[in-house]
C-alpha positions as CSV (number, residue, x, y, z in Angstrom):
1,X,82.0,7.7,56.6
2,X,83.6,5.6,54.1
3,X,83.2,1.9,53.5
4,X,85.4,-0.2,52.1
5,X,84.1,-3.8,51.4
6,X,86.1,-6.7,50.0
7,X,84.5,-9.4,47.9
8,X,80.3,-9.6,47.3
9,X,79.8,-13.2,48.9
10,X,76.8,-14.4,50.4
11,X,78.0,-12.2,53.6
12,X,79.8,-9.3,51.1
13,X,76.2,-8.6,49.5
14,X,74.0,-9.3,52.8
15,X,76.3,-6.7,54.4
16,X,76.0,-4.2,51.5
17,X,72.6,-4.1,51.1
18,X,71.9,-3.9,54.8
19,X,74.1,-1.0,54.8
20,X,72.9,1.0,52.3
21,X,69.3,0.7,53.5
22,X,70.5,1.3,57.2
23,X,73.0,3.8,56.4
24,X,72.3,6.3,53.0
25,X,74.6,9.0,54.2
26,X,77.7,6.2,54.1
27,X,80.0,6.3,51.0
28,X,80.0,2.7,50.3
29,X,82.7,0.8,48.0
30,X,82.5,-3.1,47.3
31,X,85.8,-5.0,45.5
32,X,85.0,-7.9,43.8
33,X,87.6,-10.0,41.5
34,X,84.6,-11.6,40.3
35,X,82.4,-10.4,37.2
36,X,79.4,-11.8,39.2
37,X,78.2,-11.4,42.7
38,X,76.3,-13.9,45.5
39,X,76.2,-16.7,43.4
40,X,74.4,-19.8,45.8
41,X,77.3,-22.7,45.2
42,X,75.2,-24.7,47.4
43,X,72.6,-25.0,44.2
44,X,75.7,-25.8,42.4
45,X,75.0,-29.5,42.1
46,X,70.9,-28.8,41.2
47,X,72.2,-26.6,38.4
48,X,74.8,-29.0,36.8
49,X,72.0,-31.9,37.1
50,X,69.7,-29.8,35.3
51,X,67.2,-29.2,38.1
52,X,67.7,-25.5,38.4
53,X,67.6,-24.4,34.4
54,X,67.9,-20.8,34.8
55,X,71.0,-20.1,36.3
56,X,70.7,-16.6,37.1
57,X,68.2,-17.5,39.7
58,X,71.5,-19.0,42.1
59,X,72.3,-15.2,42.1
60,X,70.3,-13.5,44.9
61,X,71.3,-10.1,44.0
62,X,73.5,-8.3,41.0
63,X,76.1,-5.6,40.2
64,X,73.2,-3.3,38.6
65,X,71.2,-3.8,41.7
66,X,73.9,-2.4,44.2
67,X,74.5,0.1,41.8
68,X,70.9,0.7,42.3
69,X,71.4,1.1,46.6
70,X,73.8,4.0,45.9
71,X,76.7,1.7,46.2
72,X,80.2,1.9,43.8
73,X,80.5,-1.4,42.2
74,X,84.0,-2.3,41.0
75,X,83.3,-5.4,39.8
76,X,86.4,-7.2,38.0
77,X,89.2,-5.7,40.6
78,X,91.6,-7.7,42.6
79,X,92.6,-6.3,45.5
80,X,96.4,-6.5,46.4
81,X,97.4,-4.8,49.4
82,X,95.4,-3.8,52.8
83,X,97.6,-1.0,54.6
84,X,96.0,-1.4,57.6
85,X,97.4,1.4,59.9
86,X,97.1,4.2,57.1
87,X,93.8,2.3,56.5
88,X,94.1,2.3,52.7
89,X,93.4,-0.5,49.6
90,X,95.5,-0.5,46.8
91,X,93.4,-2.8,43.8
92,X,94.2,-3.9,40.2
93,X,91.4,-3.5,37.5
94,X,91.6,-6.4,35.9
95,X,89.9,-5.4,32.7
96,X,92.6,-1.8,32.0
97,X,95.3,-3.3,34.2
98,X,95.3,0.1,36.1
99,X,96.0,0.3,39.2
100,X,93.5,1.6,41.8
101,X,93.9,3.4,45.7
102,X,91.0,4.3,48.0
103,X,91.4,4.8,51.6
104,X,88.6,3.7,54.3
105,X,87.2,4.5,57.5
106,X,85.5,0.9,58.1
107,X,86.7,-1.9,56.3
108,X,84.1,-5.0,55.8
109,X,86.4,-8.2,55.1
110,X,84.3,-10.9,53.2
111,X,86.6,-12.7,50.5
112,X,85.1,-16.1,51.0
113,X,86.6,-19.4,50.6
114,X,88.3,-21.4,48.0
115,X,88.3,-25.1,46.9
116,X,91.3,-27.2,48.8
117,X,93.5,-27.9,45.6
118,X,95.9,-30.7,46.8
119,X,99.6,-30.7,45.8
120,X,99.7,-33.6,43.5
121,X,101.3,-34.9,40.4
122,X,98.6,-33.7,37.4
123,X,96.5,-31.5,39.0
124,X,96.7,-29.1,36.7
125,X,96.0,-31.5,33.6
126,X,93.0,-30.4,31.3
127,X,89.8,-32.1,32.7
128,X,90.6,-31.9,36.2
129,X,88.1,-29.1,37.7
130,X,87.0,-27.2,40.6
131,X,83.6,-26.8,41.9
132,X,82.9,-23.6,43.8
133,X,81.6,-20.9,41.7
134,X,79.5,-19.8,38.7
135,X,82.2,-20.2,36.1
136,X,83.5,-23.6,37.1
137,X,80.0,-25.0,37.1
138,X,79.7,-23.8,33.4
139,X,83.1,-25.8,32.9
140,X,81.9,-28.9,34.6
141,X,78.5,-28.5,32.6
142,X,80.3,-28.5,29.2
143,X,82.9,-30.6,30.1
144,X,80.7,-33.4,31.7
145,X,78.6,-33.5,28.3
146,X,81.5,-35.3,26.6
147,X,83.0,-37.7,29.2
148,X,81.5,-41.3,30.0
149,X,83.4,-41.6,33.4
150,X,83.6,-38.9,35.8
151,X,85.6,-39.4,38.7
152,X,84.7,-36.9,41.8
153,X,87.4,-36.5,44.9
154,X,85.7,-35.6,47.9
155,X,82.6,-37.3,49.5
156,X,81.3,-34.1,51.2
157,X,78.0,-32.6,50.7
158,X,79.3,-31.2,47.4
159,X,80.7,-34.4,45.8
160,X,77.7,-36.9,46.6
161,X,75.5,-34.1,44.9
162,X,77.3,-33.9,42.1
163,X,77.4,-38.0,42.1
164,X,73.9,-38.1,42.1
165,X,73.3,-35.3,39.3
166,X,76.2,-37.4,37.4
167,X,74.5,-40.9,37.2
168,X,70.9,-39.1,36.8
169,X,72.7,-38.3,33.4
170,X,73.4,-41.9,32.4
171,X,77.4,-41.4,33.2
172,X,79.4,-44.1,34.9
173,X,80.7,-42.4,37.9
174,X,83.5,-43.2,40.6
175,X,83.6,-41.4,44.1
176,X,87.1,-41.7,45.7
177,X,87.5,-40.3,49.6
178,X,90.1,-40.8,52.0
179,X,87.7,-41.3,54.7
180,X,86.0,-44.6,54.6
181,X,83.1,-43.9,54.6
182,X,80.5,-40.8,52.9
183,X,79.5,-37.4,54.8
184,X,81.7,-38.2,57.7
185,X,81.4,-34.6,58.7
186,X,78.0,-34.4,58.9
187,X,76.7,-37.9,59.9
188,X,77.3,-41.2,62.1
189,X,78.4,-44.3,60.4
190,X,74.4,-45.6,60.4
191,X,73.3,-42.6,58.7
192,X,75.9,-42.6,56.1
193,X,75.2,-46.8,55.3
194,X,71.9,-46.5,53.8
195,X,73.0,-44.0,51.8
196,X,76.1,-45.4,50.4
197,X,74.0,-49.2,49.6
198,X,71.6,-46.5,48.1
199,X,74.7,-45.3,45.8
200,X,75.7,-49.0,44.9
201,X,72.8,-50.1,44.2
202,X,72.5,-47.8,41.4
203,X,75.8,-48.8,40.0
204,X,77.8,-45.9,41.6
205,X,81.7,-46.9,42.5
206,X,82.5,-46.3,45.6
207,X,86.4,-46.2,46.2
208,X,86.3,-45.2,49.8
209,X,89.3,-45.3,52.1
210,X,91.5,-44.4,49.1
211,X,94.4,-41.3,48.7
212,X,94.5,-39.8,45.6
213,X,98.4,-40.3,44.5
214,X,98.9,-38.5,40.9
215,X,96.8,-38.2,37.7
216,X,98.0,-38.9,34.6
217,X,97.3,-38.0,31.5
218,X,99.2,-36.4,27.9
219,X,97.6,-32.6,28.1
220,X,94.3,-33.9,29.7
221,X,93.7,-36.7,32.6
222,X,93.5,-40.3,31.3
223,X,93.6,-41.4,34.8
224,X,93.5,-41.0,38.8
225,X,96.3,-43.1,41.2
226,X,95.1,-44.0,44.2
227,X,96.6,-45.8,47.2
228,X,95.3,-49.1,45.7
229,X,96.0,-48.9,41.8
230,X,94.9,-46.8,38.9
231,X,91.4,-46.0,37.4
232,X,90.1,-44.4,34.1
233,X,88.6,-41.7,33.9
234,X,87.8,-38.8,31.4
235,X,86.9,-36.1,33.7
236,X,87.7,-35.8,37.6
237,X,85.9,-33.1,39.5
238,X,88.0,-32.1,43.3
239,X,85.6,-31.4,46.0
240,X,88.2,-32.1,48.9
241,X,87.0,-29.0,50.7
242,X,87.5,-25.1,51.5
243,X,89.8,-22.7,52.8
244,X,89.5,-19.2,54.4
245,X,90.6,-17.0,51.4
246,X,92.3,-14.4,54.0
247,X,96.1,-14.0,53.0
248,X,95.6,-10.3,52.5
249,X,95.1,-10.0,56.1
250,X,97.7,-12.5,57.2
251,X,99.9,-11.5,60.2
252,X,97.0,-8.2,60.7
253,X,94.3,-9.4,62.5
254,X,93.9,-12.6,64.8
255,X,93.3,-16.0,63.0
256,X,92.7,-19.7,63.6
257,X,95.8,-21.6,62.3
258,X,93.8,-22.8,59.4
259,X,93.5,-19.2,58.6
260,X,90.1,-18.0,59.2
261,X,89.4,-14.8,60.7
262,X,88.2,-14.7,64.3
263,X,85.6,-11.9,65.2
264,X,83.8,-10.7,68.3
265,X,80.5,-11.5,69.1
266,X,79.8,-8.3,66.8
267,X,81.4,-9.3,64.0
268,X,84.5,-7.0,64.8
269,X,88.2,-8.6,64.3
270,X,91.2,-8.1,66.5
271,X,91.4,-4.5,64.2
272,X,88.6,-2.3,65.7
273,X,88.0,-0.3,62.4
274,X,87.7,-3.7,60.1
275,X,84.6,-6.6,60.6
276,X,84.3,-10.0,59.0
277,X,81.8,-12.3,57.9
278,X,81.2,-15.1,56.0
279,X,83.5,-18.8,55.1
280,X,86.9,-16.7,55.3
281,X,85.9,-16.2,59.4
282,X,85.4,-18.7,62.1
283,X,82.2,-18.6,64.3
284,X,81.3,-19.1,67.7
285,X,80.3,-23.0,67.6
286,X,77.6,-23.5,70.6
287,X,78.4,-27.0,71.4
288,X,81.6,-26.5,72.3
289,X,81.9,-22.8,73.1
290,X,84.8,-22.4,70.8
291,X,85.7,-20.5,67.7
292,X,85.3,-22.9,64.8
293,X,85.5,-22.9,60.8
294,X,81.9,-23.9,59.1
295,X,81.7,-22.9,55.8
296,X,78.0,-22.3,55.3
297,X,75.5,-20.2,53.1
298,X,73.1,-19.7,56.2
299,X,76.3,-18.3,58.6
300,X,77.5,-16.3,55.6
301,X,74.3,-14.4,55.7
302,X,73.2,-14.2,58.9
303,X,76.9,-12.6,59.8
304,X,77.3,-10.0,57.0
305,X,73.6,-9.3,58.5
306,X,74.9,-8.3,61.6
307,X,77.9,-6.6,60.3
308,X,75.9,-4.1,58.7
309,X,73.9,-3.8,62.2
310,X,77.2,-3.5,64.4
311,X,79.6,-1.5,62.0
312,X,79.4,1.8,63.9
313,X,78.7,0.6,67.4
314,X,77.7,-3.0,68.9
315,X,74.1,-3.5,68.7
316,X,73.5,-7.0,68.0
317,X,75.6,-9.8,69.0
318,X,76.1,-13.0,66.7
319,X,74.3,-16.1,68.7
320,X,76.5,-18.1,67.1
321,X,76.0,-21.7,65.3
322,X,75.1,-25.1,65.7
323,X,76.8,-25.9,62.3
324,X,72.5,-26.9,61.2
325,X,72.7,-28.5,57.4
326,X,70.7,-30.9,55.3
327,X,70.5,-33.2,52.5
328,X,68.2,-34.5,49.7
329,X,70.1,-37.3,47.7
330,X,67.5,-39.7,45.9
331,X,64.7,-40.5,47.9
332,X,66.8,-40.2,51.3
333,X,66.1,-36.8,53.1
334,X,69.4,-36.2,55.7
335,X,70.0,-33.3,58.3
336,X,72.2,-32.8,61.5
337,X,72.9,-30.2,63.9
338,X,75.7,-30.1,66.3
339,X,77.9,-32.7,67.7
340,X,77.9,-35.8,66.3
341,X,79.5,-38.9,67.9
342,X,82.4,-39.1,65.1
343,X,83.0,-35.2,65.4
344,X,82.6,-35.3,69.6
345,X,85.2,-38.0,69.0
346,X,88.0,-36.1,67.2
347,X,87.1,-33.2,69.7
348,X,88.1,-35.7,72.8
349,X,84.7,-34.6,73.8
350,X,82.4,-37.1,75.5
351,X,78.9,-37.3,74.7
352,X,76.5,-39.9,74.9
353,X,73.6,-40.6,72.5
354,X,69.9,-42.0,72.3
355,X,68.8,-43.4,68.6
356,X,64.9,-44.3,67.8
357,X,63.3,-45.5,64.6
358,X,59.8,-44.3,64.4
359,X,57.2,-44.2,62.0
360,X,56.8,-40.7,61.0
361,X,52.9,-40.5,61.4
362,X,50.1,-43.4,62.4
363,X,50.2,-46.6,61.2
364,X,46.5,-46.3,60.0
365,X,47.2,-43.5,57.5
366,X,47.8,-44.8,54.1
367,X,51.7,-44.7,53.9
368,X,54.2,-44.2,56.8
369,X,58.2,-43.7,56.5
370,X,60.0,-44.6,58.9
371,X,62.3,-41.9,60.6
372,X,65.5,-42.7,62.2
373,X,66.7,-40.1,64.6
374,X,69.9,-39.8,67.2
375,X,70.4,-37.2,69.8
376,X,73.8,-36.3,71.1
377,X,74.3,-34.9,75.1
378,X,76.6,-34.3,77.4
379,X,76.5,-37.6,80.5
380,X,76.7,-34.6,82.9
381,X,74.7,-31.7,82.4
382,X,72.6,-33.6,79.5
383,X,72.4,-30.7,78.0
384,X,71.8,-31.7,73.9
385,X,74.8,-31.4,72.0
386,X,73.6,-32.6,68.4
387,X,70.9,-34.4,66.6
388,X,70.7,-36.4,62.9
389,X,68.0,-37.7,61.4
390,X,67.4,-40.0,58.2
391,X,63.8,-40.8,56.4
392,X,62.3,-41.1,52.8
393,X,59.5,-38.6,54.4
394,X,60.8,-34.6,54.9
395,X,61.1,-34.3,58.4
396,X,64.7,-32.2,58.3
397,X,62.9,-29.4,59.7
398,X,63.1,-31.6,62.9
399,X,66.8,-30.6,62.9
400,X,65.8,-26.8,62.6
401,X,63.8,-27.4,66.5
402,X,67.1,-29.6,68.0
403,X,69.3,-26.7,66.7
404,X,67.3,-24.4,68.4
405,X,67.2,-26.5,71.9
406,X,71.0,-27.0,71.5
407,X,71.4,-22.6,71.1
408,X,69.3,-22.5,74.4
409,X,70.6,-24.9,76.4
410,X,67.9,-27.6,76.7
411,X,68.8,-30.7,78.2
412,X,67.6,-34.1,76.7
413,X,65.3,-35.0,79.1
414,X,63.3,-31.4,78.8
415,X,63.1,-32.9,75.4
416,X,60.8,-35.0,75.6
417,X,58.1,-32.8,77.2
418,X,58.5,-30.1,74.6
419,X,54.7,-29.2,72.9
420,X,54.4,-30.2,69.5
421,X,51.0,-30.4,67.6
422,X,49.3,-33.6,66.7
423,X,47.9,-34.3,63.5
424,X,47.6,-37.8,61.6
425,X,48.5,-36.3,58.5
426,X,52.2,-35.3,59.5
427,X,53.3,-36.7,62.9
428,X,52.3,-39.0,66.2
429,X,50.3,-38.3,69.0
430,X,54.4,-38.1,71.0
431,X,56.5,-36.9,68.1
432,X,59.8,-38.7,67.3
433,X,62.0,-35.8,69.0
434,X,59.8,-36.3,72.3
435,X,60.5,-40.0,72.1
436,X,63.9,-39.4,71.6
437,X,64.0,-37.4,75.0
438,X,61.3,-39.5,76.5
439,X,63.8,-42.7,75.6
440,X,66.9,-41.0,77.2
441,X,65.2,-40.3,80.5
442,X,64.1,-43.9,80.9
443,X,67.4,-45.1,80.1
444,X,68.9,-42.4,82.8
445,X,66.5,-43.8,85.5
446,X,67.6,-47.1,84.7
447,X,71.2,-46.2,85.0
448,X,70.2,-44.3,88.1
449,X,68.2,-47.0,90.0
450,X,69.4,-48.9,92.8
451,X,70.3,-52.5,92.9
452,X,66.9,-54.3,93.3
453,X,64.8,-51.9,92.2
């Protein structure tokens, strides 16, 4: 049996290596245009900031390692042309320039994503980066050390990292979005408030609201035009999102019409001999049912897991997402799962949500945070759609638990029942996810009761 498998991602190498321990007798190939593999651009941020020092420990796994599973590693080679019903590669070796054919029997589609580069006057002026992979970070790491205003497009999870490494480093720093308002995708407006005063208060510019126009600049950017006038800057940094890196299957296999790959519940596309994993495929979204596009490290893995489980015959089948992510920025810890009232709201899906602010353990304890929590559910079934919570204390993995109760169904008023351990040191005697479901059942039977009562 012979493998084929295009581009060592997060799901590229968590298929490979699953493979060649589940399958030694398998001829096993991997294509990547890359001269590294798995490098973690989630740490991205950590490592320009200076908090991870040692880059080489964002890579979870190397070309001489593979090597070492028995798999041939052709590291530097671009692949150009999928024949899909001779079932056949055609690559370039990017080093020699030669030009390289192997055929497969199973094909293992995990190219990634790629930054969203808009279409605007300047973009390709010197000083105006990407931020995605190991390289670019390097750029942005040597470049940064010389500017004394960076400007970063995009207030995704991303760009307010790399803000908040930025003014750590005593630079003057400008965050434009077109959005009004920070982590739109992730959060509700009263999540994403304390955060942005947070950001202000420490002399950040926030420019939200804004379209980038044009840069200018002679060679190298001088300048970003925006929708309400012009800003200085020596060094702009695009974090305006990703895009399913999939135009070698364009037109082959079924996609989503932003381009990402939709797959079967084992990781099989429209093309029975060729699977798919990672940001370049969409997912089964649990909250809505649906095939959706969520570019994240945790999906990435957990599907080229299950490709390497299902390639010869489904086994296990993908459970799907809630979308689950979090975020440290300054003393604020953030994390959501699901459905939240802004995304329900461009979905025309209606939800209704409960919100509590709670100490996160007993008042008698020397220091207490105060947690701010909001559960999203359906008026109908109440079965729990999302959850987001905010605090200076680390409760995230509270979002872990709701993402779990929104993957089996739970309503919101089973909530507040659930058994969770007491102990002063870390919680209250009803945690603050049972008070959240404790809250929306009183409020149902309020709602429910008849006049008079």
């Amino acid at each position: 049996m012979r493998i084929a498998v295009i581009g060592s991602t997060h799901a590229g190498t968590a298929a490979l290596k699953n493979m060649a321990t589940l399958y030694p007798g398998a001829e096993i190939t991997v294509y990547e245009r890359n001269d590294n593999v798995s490098f973690l651009s989630c740490g991205l941020a950590l490592y320009v900031g200076g908090v991870v020092e040692n880059a080489q420990s964002l890579f979870y796994s190397s070309p001489e390692a593979l090597r070492k599973l028995g798999i041939q590693v052709n590291m530097q080679h671009e692949v150009k042309e999928i024949d899909t019903e001779k079932q056949t590669i055609e690559a370039l070796n990017l080093l020699t320039n030669e030009t390289v054919y192997d055929r497969y029997d199973k094909l293992v589609f995990t190219t990634g994503s790629w930054p969203v580069i808009p279409p605007l006057e300047g973009v390709n002026l010197e000083n105006v980066l990407l931020a995605k992979n190991y390289a670019q970070s390097n750029t942005i790491i040597e470049k940064s050390k010389e500017a004394e205003h960076i400007t970063v497009v995009g207030a995704g999870y991303i760009g307010v990292e790399l803000v908040e490494a930025f003014e750590k480093s005593g630079k003057k720093v400008t965050l434009i979005d077109g959005v009004d308002r920070i982590l739109n995708k992730y959060l509700d407006q009263e999540f994403t408030d304390p955060v942005e005063a947070d950001f202000r208060s420490r002399g950040i510019e926030l420019r939200l609201g804004e379209s980038v126009k044009e840069f200018e600049g002679n060679g190298k950017v001088e300048a970003v035009v925006t929708s309400t006038g012009r800003l200085q800057t020596d060094l702009v940094i695009l974090c305006v999102g990703f895009k399913p890196n999939t135009g070698l299957l364009t037109g082959k296999v079924d996609m989503l019409p932003n381009g990402a790959i939709k797959v079967n519940d084992f990781m099989q596309t429209s093309d029975p001999n060729i699977f798919s994993a990672g940001d370049c495929c969409a997912v089964k979204y649990n909250p809505t049912g649906d095939h959706a596009y969520i570019p994240l490290a945790t999906n990435a893995v957990r599907m080229g897991t299950l490709v390497a489980r299902n390639i010869f015959e489904p086994t296990i089948k993908n459970v799907g997402t809630q979308g689950t992510s979090g975020l440290h920025i300054y003393d604020l810890n953030m994390a959501s799962t699901g459905l939240t009232e802004t995304s329900a709201s461009a979905m025309a899906i209606n939800v209704k949500s409960i919100t509590i602010n709670d100490n996160h353990r007993p008042e008698f304890m020397p220091s207490s945070e105060n947690v701010q929590l909001k559960v999203s559910f359906d008026p109908d079934s109440r079965r729990i759609l999302g959850a987001q919570v905010l605090s200076k204390a680390d409760v995230t993995q509270s979002i872990n638990t709701l993402s779990v109760c929104i993957q089996s169904g739970m309503t919101i008023d089973e909530l507040g029942y659930v058994d969770f351990f007491f102990q002063p040191h870390f919680n209250q005697p009803f945690n603050f996810i049972n008070k959240a479901g404790l809250a929306a059942a009183e409020q149902n039977t309020k709602t429910l009761a008849p006049v008079g009562v």
